[in-house]
C-alpha positions, 0 to 999 in steps of 0.5 A: 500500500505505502510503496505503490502510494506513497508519492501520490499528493491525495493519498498524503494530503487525504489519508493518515496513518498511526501506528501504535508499535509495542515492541518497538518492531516499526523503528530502527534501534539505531535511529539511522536508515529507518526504513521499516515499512516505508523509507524514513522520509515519508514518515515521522517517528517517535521513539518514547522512554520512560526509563532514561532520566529525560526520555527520548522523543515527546509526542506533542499534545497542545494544551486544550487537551491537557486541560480536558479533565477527562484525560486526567482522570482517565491518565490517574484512573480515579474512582468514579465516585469520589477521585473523578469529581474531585478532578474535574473540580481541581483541572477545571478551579477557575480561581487557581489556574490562573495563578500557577503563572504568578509568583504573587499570586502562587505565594499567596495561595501557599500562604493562604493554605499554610493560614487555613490548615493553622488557624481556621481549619479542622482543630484535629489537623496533625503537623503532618498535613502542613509539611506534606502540603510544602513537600508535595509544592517542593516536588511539583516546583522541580525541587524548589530549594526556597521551599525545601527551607521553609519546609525544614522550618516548618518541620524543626518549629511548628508543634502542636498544642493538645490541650489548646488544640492549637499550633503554636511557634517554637523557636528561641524560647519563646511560643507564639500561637496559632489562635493569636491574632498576629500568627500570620503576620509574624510567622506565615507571612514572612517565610512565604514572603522570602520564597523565590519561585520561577513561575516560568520554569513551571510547564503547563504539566506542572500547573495541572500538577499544582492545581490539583494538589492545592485543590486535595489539601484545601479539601483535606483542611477544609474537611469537604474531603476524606483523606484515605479517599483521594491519598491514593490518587495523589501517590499515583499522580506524582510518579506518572507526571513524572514519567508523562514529562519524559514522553510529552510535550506541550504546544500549542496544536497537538500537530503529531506528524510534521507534514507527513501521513505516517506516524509510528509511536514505538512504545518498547521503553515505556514502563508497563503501566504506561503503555496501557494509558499512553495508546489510550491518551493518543487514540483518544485525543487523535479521535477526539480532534477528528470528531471536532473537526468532522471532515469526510474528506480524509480520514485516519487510521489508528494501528495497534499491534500486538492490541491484546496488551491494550484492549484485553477484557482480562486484567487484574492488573486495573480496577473495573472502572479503569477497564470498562472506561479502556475497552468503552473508549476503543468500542466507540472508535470501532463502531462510531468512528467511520462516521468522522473518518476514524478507523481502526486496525488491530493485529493480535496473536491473542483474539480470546483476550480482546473484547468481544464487542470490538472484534464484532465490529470489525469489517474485515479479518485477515486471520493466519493460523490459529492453535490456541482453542480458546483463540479458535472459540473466540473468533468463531463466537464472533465473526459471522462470516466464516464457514465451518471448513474455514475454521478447520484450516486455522490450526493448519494454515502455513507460514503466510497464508490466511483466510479473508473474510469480511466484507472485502470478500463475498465468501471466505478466501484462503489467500497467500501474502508474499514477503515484504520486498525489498528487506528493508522493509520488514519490521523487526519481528522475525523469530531467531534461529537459537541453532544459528547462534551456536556455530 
């Protein structure tokens, strides 16, 4: 398909191609001639990692999609009855947004915090909320050392007062109280006033970051919020932002391919946990913009190998919310995506483990062999086209010959499909010969 059209201006302009590479089979290690598939200058690659310090390449998504709360409760999967409206409430604060980008401001809401959690919020409060709140703001401002000093004072002078129920200012011999009226003045406003914040060092995953940990500790003083209900979440969120700064990139338009229609995404470096989201990050966003723009005059197609790994109905590895959320994603790319030009191409070695609903829904299969009788069962319970000697040729089929069925074909035909040529072509996926390594 790429060789025969991929000089053709309609086919670059009209049709755009994803591909969403697991194992890293679609790209060169090397980076150098990566011709896999198509040559290298018809397509844009990004080579993702979360393991190196500060990751590789970073797929661009423009701001409007990471204020979009959906995409941080589906990147942090949050409960549905109490983590998600939190969420929405904190990515969405009008009142907090804008201050991420102003020092005055950023230290006003810092001591304001400190003031609540204090002197008027729950008298029951432990220290440790005051000096988690300034350890979190520490780590979310990329190790602030201003704030690492006034966290060590806080740390060394506050205490607290259990039959006054009050936090008083140890330092020097002398106590000041939190229920005095100059509490504020004398202690709080001067350690925050000595605070230097870059607020141009702070990216917009970092505003995202201080939003919602300024939203959870206002909750957490001001008791509208259970602490062992939203904790989790703050955990969770503070090792992924950490890994979705390695791997993303803001801009002003989530442009993925630089003029070109091909686009590989290789996910081989990327931390288990985040190949499950990121594929679910991008499809979404990419069919998202589709939907906004709702143009039938080019359409795009999402390629997913190795798809069990993301559209597995079986896994005891997320909630069930988390997994209906995945799978509903993906069902309604299937089944309502060709209406704003949005398709969707899987290739598995594991169609027992995928949802039943997408496999339904597809429209051609191109199936080779098949061994595992619990794969044979579920693609006989769910494609309709296939006669009874078809599925009896599955276990059998050779190297490179597979069955067609769908609507491409009136009935079933076993086809053969020739090797990639030239070589250069083929993806990395071919199994080594242990023999050959021996001599």
């Amino acid at each position: 398909l790429f060789q025969k059209y991929k000089d053709s201006q309609k086919f670059k302009d009209k049709a755009q191609f994803f591909f969403i590479d697991l194992n890293g089979e679609y790209v060169n290690p090397t980076g150098r001639n990566d011709n896999i598939i198509v040559d290298h200058k018809y397509k844009r690659i990004y080579r993702l990692s979360t393991r190196s310090k500060r990751g590789l390449d970073k797929f661009p998504l423009s701001e409007n999609v990471l204020r979009d709360p959906d995409i941080w409760v589906m990147f942090l999967e949050a409960t549905e009855k109490t983590q998600t409206p939190f969420l929405r409430r904190a990515v969405g604060n009008p009142f907090t947004a804008p201050k991420m980008k102003n020092e005055t401001d950023l230290k006003w809401l810092i001591a304001h915090m400190i003031t609540s959690a204090t002197t008027e919020g729950d008298k029951t409060l432990e220290k440790a909320v005051v000096i988690n709140m300034l350890n979190e703001l520490k780590d979310a401002l990329n190790n602030n050392a201003s704030i690492g000093t006034l966290l060590n004072a806080y740390n060394s002078h506050l205490k607290y007062h259990n039959r006054d129920k009050c936090f008083y200012w140890e330092e020097n011999g002398t106590n000041t109280y939190s229920n005095q009226p100059d509490f504020k003045t004398r202690i709080i406003d001067p350690g925050v006033n000595a605070l230097t914040i870059d607020t141009d060092l702070i990216t917009p995953i970092d505003a995202i970051r201080l939003q919602i940990l300024i939203q959870y500790y206002d909750d957490i003083i001001r008791g509208f919020a259970n602490k062992e209900h939203l904790a989790p979440l703050i955990k969770r969120m503070d090792n992924r932002i950490d890994n979705l700064k390695k791997v993303i990139k803001i801009q002003r338009t989530s442009a993925v391919n630089d003029g070109k229609n091909i686009t590989v995404v290789s996910l081989k470096d990327v931390s288990v946990q985040m190949r499950k989201i990121l594929p679910l990050l991008f499809c979404k966003m990419l069919y998202n913009e589709k939907k906004i723009a709702n143009n039938d005059k080019n359409y795009l197609n999402l390629i997913i190998d190795e798809a069990h790994n993301i559209l597995s109905e079986n896994s005891e590895r997320e909630s069930e919310q988390w997994k209906d959320y995945r799978l509903e994603t993906f069902e309604e790319i299937i089944k309502e995506g060709r209406k704003f030009g949005v398709f969707l191409t899987i290739a598995s070695q594991r169609p027992s483990d995928i949802s039943p609903t997408i496999i339904s829904q597809l429209h051609n299969y191109f199936l080779h062999r098949l061994i595992n009788n619990e794969d044979i069962k579920a693609v006989e319970k769910t494609i309709s086209y296939l006669d009874k000697v078809s599925f009896e040729y599955l276990p059998i089929l050779p190297t490179g010959t597979c069955i067609i069925a769908g609507l491409l074909a009136n009935i079933p035909v076993i086809i053969d499909i020739g090797k990639i040529e030239p070589p250069k072509y083929e993806p990395k996926n071919k199994t080594i010969t242990l023999t050959d390594k021996w001599v």
